[in-house]
C-alpha positions as CSV (number, residue, x, y, z in Angstrom):
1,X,94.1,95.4,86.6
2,X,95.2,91.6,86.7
3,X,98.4,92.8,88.4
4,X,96.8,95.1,91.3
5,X,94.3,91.7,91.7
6,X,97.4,89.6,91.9
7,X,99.1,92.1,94.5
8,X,96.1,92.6,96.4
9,X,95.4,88.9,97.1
10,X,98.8,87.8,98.0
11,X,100.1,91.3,100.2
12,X,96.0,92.0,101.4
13,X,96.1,89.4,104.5
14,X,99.2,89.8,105.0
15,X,99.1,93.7,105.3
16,X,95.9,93.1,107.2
17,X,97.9,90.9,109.9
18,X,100.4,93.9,110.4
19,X,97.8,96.6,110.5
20,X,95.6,94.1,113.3
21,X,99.0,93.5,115.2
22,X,99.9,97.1,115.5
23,X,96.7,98.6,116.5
24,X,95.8,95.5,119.0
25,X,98.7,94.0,120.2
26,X,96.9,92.6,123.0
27,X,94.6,90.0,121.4
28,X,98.2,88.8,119.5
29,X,99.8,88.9,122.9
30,X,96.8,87.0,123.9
31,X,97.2,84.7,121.5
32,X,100.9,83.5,120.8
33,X,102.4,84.4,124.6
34,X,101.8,81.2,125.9
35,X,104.0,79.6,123.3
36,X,107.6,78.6,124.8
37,X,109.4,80.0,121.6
38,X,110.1,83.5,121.1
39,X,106.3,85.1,120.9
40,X,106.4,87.1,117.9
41,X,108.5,84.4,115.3
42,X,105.4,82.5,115.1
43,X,103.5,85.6,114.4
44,X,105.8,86.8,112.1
45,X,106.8,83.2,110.2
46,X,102.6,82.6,109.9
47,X,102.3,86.4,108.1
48,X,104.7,85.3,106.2
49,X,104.3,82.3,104.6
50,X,100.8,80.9,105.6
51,X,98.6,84.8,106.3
52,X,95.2,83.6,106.1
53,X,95.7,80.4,108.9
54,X,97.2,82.9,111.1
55,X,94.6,85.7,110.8
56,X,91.9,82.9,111.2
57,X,93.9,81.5,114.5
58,X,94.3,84.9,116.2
59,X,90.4,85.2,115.8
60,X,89.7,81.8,117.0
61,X,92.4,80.5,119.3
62,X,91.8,83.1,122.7
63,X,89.0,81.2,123.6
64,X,90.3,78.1,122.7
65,X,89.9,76.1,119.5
66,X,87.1,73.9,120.0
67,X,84.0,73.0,117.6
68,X,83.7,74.8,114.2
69,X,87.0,76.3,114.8
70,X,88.7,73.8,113.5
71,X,86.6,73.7,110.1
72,X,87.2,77.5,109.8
73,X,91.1,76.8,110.5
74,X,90.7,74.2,108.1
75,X,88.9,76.7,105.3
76,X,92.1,79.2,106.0
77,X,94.7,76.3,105.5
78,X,92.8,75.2,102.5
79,X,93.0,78.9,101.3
80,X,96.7,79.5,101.8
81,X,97.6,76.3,100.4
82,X,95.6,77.3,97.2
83,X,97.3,80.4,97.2
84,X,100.4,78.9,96.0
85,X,99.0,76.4,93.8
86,X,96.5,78.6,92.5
87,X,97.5,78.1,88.7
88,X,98.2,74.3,88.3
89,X,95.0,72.9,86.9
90,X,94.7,75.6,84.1
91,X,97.8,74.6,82.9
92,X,96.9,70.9,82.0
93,X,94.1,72.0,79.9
94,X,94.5,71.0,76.2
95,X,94.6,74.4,74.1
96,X,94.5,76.5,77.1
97,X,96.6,79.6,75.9
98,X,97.0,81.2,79.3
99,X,94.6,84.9,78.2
């Protein structure tokens, strides 16, 4: 069960983004054609290594980012970065045996 939690939370946004960019390529068009750089690497690099900040951008940026935007930007980088670093404070515990 621990494993198909463990798959779940790192492959679910990131499936998530593929699914949303298949079925409406027009809001991602919307929101990454304006960029000067090949349109769908920044897509594609933010599914890939930060999935929650680019789901939360395509839902915010099309009508600009203005406002609370930013704090729900903010609350997606905060979640990515914890993705990573999920496990460090558990470790420094004294007689934490890792169950």
């Amino acid at each position: 069960m621990c494993c198909f939690f463990l798959a779940l939370v790192l492959l679910g946004p990131r499936i998530v983004g593929a699914f949303w960019w298949l079925f409406q390529p027009g809001l991602w068009n919307l929101t990454f054609n304006s960029w000067p750089i090949v349109w769908w690497l920044w897509p594609v690099a933010g599914l890939i290594f930060l999935p929650w900040t680019t789901l939360m951008y395509v839902l915010v940026a099309p009508g600009g980012v203005v406002g609370w935007d930013w704090l729900w930007l903010g609350l997606a980088v905060f979640a990515d970065v914890a993705s990573y670093t999920g496990g460090y404070g558990r470790k420094r515990v004294p007689g934490y045996t890792g169950y």
